[in-house]
N, C-alpha and C positions, 0 to 999 in steps of 0.2 A: 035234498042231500042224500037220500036214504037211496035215490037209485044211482046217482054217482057210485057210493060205497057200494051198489051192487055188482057197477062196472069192473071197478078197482078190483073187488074181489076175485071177479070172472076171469079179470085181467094176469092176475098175479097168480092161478092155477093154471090157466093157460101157459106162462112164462115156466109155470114149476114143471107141470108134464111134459115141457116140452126141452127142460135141464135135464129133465131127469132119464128122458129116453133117449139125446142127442149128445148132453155133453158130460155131467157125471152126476151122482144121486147127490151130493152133500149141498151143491147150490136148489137142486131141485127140493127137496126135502126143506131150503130155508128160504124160501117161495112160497110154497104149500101152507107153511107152517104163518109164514106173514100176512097172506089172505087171508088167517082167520080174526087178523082186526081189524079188517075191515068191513066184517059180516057184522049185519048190525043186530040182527038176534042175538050175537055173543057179547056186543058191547052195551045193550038190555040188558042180560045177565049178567054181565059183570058189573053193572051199574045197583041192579038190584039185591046184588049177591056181596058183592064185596065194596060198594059205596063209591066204585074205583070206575075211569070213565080214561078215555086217552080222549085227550082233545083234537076238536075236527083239525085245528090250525099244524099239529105234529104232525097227525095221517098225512098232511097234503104234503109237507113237506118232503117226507120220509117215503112217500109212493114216489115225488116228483126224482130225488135223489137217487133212488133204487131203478126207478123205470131208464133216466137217462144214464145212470151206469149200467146197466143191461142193454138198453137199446145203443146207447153211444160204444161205449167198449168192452163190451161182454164178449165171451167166447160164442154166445149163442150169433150175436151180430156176425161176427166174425165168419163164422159159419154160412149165414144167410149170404152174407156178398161174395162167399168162395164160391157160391154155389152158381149165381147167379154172372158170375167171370166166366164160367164154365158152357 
């Protein structure tokens, strides 16, 4: 599971940087900021630190939801098939 969560992670900076230089900071910035639950050093730490864990069964959902509003109807998609009309 540990390298899934490293994809996801990967996944969801990729998506941030690529908000953040193409469509505007405030989505890119709530990307960025979501890929870090899914670094599993920080869900270590917060498990060791504050007793507090998000469950794997939330992640999946909350990436599956996030990804397919991004990839489905995001302004970044949006972008990719103008480009690609072109």
């Amino acid at each position: 599971m540990t390298t899934f969560q490293y994809v996801l992670f990967a996944l969801f900076v990729v998506l941030g940087v690529l908000n953040l230089f193409l469509i505007h900071p405030v989505p890119g910035l709530f990307y960025m900021l979501l890929s870090l639950v899914y670094l599993p050093p920080l869900n270590r730490y917060l498990k060791a630190k504050l007793k507090f864990s998000i469950p794997t069964a939330i992640k999946l959902v909350v990436a599956f939801l996030v990804l397919w509003g991004t990839l489905g109807v995001g302004d970044l998609m949006e972008l990719f098939e103008a480009w690609l009309r072109e």
